[in-house]
C-alpha positions in Angstrom: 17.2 -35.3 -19.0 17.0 -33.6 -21.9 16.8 -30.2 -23.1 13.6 -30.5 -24.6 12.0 -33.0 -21.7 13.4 -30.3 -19.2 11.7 -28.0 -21.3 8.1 -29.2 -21.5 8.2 -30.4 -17.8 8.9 -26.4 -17.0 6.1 -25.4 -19.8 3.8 -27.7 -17.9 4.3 -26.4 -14.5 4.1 -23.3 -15.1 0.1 -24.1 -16.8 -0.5 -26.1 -13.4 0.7 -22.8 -11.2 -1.8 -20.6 -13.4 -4.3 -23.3 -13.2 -3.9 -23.2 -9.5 -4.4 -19.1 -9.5 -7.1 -19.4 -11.8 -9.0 -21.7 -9.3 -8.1 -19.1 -5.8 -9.4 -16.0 -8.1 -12.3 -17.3 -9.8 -11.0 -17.9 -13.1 -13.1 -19.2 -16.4 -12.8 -22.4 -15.0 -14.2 -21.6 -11.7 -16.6 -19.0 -12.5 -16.2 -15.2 -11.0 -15.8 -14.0 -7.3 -16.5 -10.7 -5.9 -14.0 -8.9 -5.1 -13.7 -6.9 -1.8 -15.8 -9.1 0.8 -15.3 -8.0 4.0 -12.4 -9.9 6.2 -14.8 -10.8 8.9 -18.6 -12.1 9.5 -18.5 -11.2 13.1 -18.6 -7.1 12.5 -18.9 -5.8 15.5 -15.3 -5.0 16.5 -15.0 -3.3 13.0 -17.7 -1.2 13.9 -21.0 -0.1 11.4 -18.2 -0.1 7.9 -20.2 2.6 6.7 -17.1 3.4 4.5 -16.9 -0.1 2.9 -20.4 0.3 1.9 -20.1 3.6 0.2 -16.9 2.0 -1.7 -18.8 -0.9 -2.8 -21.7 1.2 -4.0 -18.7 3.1 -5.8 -17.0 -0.2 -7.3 -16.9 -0.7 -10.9 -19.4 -2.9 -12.8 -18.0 -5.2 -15.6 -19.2 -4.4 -18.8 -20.4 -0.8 -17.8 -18.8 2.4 -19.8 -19.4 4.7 -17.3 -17.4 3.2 -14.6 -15.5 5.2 -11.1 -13.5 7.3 -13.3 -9.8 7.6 -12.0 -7.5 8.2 -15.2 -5.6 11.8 -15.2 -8.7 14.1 -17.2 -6.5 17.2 -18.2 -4.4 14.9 -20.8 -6.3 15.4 -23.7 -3.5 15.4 -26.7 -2.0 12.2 -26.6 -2.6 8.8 -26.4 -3.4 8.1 -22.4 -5.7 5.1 -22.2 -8.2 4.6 -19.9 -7.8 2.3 -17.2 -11.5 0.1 -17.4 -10.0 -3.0 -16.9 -13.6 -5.7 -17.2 -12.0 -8.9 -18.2 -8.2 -9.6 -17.7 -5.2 -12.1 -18.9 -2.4 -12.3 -16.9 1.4 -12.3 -17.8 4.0 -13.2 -15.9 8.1 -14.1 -16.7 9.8 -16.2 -14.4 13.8 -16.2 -14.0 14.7 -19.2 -12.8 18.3 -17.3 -11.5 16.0 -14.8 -9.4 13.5 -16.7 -7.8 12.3 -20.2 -7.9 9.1 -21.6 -9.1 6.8 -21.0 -6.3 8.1 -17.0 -5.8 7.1 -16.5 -9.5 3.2 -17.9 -8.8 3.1 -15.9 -5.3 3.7 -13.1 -7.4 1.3 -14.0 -10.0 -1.5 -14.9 -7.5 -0.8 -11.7 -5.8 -1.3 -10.0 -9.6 -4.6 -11.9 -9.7 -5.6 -9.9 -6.7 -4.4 -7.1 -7.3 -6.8 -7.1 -10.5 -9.4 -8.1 -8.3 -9.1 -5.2 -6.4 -9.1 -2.8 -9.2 -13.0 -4.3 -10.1 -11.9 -6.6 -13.1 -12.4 -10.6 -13.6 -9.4 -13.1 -14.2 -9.9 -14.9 -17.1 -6.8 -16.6 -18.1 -3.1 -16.5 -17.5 0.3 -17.1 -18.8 3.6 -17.7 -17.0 6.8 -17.4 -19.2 10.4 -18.7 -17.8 13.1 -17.1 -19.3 16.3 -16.1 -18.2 16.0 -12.2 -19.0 12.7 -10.8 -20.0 12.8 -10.2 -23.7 13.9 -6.7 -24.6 10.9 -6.6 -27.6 8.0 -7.5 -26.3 9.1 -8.7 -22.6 7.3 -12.5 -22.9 9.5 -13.4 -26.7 7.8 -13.4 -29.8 6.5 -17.2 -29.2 4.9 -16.8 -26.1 3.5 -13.2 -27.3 1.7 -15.6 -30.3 0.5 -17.9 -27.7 -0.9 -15.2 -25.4 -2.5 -13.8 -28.7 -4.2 -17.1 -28.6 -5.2 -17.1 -25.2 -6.7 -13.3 -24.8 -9.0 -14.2 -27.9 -10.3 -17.8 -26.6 -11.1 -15.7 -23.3 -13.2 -12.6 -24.7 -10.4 -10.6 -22.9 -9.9 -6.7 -23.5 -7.2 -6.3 -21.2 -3.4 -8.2 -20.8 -1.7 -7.2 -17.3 2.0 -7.9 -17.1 3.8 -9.1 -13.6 6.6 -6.4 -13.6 6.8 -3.1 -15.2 7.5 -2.7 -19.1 9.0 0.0 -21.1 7.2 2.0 -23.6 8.5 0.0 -26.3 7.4 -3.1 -24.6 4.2 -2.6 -24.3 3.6 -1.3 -27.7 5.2 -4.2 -29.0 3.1 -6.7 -26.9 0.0 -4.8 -27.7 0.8 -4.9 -31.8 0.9 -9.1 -31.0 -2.2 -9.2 -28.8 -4.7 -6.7 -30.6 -6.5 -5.3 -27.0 -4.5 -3.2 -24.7 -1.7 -4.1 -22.4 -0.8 -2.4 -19.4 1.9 -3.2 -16.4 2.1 -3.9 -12.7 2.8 -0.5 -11.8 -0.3 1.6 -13.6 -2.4 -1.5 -11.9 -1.0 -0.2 -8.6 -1.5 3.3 -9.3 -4.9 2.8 -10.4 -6.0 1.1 -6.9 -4.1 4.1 -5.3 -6.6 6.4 -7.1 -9.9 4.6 -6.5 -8.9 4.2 -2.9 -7.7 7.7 -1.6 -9.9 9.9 0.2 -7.9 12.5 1.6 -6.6 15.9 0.0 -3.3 14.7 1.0 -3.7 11.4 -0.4 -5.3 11.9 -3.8 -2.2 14.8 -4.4 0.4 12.1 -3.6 -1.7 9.4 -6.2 -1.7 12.5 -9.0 1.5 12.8 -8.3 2.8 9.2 -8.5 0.2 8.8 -11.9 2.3 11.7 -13.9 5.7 10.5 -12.5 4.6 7.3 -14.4 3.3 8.8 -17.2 5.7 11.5 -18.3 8.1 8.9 -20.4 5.1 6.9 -21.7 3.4 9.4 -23.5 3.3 9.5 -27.2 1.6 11.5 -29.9 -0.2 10.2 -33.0 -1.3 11.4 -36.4 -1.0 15.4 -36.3 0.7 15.7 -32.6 3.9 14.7 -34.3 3.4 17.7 -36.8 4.9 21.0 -36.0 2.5 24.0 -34.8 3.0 27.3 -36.2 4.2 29.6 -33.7 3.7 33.6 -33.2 0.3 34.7 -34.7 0.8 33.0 -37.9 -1.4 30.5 -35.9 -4.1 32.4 -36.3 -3.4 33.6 -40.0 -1.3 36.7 -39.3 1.8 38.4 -40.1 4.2 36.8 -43.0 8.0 36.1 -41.8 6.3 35.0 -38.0 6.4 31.8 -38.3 7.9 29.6 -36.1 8.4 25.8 -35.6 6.6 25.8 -32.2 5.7 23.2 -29.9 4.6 20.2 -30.5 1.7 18.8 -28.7 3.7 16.6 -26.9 5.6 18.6 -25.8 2.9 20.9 -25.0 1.7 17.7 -22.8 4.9 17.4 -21.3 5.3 20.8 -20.2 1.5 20.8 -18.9 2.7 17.9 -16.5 5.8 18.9 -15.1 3.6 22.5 -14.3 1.1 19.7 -13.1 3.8 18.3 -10.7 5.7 21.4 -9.3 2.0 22.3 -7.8 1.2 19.3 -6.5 4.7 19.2 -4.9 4.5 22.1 -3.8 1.0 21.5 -2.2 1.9 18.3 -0.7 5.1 20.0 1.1 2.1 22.9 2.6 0.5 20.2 4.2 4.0 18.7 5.7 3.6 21.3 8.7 -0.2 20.4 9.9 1.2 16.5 10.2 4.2 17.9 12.0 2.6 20.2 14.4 0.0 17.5 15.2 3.5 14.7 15.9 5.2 17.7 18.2 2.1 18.2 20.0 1.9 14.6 21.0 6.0 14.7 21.5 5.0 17.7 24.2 2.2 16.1 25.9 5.0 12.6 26.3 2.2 10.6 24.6 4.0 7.4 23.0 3.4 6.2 19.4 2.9 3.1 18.3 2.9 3.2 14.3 0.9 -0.6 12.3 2.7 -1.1 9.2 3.1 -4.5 7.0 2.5 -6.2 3.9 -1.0 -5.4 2.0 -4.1 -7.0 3.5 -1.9 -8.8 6.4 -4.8 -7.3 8.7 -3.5 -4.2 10.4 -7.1 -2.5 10.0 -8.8 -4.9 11.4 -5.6 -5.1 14.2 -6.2 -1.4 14.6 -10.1 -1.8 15.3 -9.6 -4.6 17.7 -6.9 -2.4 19.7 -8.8 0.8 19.9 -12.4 0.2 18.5 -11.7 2.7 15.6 -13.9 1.4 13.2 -11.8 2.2 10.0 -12.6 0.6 6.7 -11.8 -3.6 6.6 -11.9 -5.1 3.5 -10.8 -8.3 2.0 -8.9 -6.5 -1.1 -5.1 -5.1 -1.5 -4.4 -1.6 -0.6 -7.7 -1.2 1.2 -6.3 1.5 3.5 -4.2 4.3 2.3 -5.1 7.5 4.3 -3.4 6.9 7.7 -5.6 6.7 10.6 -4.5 7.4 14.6 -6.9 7.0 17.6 -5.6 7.0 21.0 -5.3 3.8 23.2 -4.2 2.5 26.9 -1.3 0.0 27.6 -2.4 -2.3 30.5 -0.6 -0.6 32.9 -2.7 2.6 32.2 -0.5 5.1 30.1 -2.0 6.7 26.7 -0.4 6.2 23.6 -1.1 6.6 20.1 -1.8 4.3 17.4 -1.8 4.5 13.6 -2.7 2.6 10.8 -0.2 3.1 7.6 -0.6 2.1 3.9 0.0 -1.2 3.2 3.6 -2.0 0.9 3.5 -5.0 -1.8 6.7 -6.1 -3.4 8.1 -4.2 -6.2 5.8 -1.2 -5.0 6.0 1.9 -7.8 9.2 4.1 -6.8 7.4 7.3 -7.7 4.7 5.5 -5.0 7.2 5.7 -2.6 8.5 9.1 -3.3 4.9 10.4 -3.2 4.1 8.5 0.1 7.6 9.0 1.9 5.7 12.2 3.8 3.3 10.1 4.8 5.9 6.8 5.9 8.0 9.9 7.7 5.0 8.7 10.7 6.7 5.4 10.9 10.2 7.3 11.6 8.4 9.4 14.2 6.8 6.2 16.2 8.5 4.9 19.2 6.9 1.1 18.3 6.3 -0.7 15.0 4.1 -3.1 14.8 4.9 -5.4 11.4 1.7 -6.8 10.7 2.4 -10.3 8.8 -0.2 -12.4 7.6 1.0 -15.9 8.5 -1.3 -18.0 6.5 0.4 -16.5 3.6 2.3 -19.0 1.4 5.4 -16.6 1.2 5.0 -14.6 4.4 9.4 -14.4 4.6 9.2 -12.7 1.6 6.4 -10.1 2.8 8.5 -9.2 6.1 11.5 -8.9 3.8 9.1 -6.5 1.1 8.3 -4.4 3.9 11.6 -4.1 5.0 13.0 -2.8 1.8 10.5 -0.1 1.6 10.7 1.2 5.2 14.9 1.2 4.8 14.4 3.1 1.3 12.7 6.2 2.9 15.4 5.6 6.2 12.3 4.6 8.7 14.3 0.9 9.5 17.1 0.1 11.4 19.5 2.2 13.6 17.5 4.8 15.5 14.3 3.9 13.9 11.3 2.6 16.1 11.3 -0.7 18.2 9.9 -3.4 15.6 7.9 -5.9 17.2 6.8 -8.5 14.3 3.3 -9.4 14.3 1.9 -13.1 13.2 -1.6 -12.4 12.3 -4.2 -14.6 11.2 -3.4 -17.7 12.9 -6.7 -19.4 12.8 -6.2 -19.3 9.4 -2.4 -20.3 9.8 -0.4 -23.6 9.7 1.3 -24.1 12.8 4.5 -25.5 11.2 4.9 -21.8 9.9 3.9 -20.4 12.8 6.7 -22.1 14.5 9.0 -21.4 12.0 8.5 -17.5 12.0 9.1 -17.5 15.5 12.1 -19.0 15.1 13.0 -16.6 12.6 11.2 -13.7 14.3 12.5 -13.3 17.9 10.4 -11.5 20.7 7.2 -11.6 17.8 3.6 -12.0 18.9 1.2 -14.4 17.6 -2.5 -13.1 17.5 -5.3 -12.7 15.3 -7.3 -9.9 14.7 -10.8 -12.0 13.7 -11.3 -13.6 16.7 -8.7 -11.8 19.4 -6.3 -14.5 20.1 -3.3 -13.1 21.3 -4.1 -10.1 21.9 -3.6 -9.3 25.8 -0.2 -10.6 25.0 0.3 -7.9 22.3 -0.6 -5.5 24.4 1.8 -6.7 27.4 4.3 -6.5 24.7 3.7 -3.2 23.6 3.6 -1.8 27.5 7.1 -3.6 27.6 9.0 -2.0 24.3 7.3 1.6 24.8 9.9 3.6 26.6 9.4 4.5 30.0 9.1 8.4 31.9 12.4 8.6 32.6 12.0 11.2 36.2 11.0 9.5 39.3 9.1 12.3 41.2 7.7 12.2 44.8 5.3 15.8 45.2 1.8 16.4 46.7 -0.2 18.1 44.5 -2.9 20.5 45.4 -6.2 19.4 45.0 -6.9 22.4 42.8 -4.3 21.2 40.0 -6.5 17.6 39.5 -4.9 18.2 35.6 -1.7 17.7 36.6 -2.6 14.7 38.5 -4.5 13.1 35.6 -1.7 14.5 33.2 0.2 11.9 35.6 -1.9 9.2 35.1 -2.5 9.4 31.9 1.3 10.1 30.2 3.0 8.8 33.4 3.6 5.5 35.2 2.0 5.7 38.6 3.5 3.9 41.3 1.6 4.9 44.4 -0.9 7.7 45.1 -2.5 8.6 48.7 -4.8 11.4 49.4 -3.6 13.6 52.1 -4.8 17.0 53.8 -2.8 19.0 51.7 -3.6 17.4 49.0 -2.7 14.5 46.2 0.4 12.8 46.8 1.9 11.0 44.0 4.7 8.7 43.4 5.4 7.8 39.6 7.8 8.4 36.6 6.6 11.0 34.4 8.7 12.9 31.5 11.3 15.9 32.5 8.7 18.9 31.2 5.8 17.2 33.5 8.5 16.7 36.6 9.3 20.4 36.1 5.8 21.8 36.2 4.9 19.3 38.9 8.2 20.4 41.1 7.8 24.0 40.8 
């Protein structure tokens, strides 16, 4: 074959993979879809969604100016645009050395959602194979042209790259293009802001969005000038001049004062999270922590387990404030579950860094549940996403929690990849969280992998210390109980503070 026939046949199937995106996401071709439809029409295990409908009143309307603000508002002196993304291209490069054909339109469909999420419409797409993304203007000065092409057929005002590009990239690619051009990363970090809720959470977003911004600001027109410096600036004193600051760096010292606070804030709320964990440790209450890949269904797992109610919704990064509600094994002991934020692949680093406080729950859990959505084309390279992240803040492998793998969604599943993931996957569970198949045998599971009281105690218990004896039932595994005249008498395992107290 040819250099130039293996050349076009690449050309044309990369346009058949973003023809194939274009048709899941509602494209030109196939008309717009609305983003953030709830995962299930049978509610009533998801309880009343209050908070889905307060977010959808919130979402962002196409075409609108004043849209759900979420761009950093105390950057005034430089050039920070705003994040109003109403009618998207997409770009993608594809290095046939790092990933084959169909990783490169997982990731591109997965982009495609990820806009989605963020309340804009896919229009068009491009996918570029190279070797190396081009050091200029990432896609090559051909393939810029063409996507110049492409964004004005559309109508487009917005060109979102698969991956992350440097300053000098994007400027480039936005000189080529004519509207404005912005990366995986501040797509990411612009969900993170619409989504979080909590103190804690919108602190860690700010943080993450200046982490990202600090190297990618730039000055125009008169911030590059010099300010006069002493009170020459205000047209006093000869011989008090100074060069100054610039604005820029004004802006730059503005944000690093920006950051130490919200540091410093985040590590003041460390201690609350903490004491809350140690007094769960003290009252021997097992954790079991649901992590996984984004929208692989650990809300809706969570609901179905314990009736929490939290927020479903059919969109990335739905959930990012963690949630814990308490829950019974079958064999009657309490434990505690919580929901986590969901990971993607190539997730932001300063995402990570301003979420590890937050991840340090999965560290602390005795169980992790790893949520995979099965009836995802590339659910191998979702486990292996995860994985990355939760070894990255040291919450995987060696004394970390007891991982049992998840297969959710298999109603919607093909059971050749079922099978195969459980080849893959030993000891994992196959359920599904819409319509609760699977799930008495996730819970045997979980009873199995949670450790056990370790003291076997035989006492009677007066009848005037019932809290002990429900203590017992309750964080304790019960093996016989018989009411006597002195009082309760209880066989069961229980932890060494509880055998203590009940022994005394």
């Amino acid at each position: 074959m040819t250099t130039t026939a293996q050349s076009t046949r690449q050309s044309s199937r990369a346009d058949d993979a973003v023809t194939r995106i274009l048709a899941r996401h509602g494209g030109a071709a196939s008309g717009a879809s609305t983003p953030g439809a709830a995962v299930d029409d049978e509610p009533g295990y998801d309880g009343d969604q209050l908070d889905l409908a307060e977010r959808n009143a919130l979402r962002r309307v196409g075409g609108l100016a004043s849209e759900l603000s979420t761009e950093l508002t105390d950057v005034t002196e430089v050039e920070y645009r705003q994040l109003r993304l109403e009618r998207v291209v997409l770009a993608g490069v594809w290095s046939s050395a790092n990933a084959s054909a169909d990783d490169a339109e997982n990731s591109l469909r997965e982009l495609a959602a990820l806009a989605e999420t963020a309340g804009s419409t896919v229009l068009d797409g491009v996918l570029q194979r190279r070797d190396t993304p081009d050091p200029g203007t990432w896609l090559g000065s051909g393939k810029a042209a063409e996507l110049k092409d492409v964004v004005a057929a559309a109508g487009a005002d917005t060109v979102i790259a698969d991956g992350e590009l440097s300053p000098s990239q994007r400027r480039a690619l936005e000189d080529i293009v004519k509207v404005k051009v912005i990366d995986r990363t501040a797509l990411i970090l612009d969900i993170f802001a619409q989504h979080a809720k909590s103190k804690e959470g919108k602190a860690q977003v700010e943080l993450a969005q200046l982490e990202y911004l600090l190297p990618r600001l730039r000055g125009w027109g008169e911030s590059m000038s010099r300010q006069a410096g002493g009170r020459v600036a205000g047209g006093e004193g000869i011989g008090s001049r100074g060069p100054g600051e610039t604005k820029i760096e004004l802006d730059r010292r503005r944000i690093r004062t920006r950051m130490a606070k919200l540091r410093r804030e985040i590590k003041e709320m460390r201690p609350a999270r903490e004491t809350r964990r140690q007094s769960r440790r003290r009252g021997a209450v097992p954790s079991v922590v649901i992590a996984g890949y984004t929208n692989a269904g650990k809300s809706s797992l969570l609901n179905r387990l314990t009736g929490a109610g939290v927020l479903v919704e059919d969109a990335l990064f739905a959930t990012l404030d963690p949630t814990v509600r308490r829950s019974q094994t079958p064999d009657g002991r309490t434990m505690t579950l919580s929901d986590t934020v969901g990971f993607v692949r190539s997730l932001p680093t300063q995402l990570v860094e301003a979420f590890r406080s937050t991840l340090e729950e999965v560290g602390e859990a005795d169980v992790l549940l790893h949520v995979v959505d099965a009836s995802h084309p590339d659910p191998e390279g979702q486990i292996s996403a995860v994985r990355d992240v939760l070894a990255e803040v040291g919450t995987h492998g060696g004394d970390g929690p007891v991982e049992v793998v998840v297969l959710n969604k298999c109603d919607q599943a093909d059971p050749e990849v079922v099978s195969r993931l459980l080849r893959r996957e030993r000891g994992s569970v196959v359920v599904s969280a819409r319509t609760g198949e699977g799930l008495d045998a996730l819970r045997d599971r979980i009873a199995e992998v949670l450790p056990h009281p370790e003291v076997l105690v035989d006492v009677v218990v007066p009848y005037s210390r019932g809290d002990l004896v429900s203590r017992v039932h309750s964080t304790g595994e019960v093996l016989s109980t018989e009411h006597t005249e002195a009082g309760t008498r209880v066989v069961a395992r229980v932890a060494p503070d509880l055998a203590a107290e009940l022994t005394a």
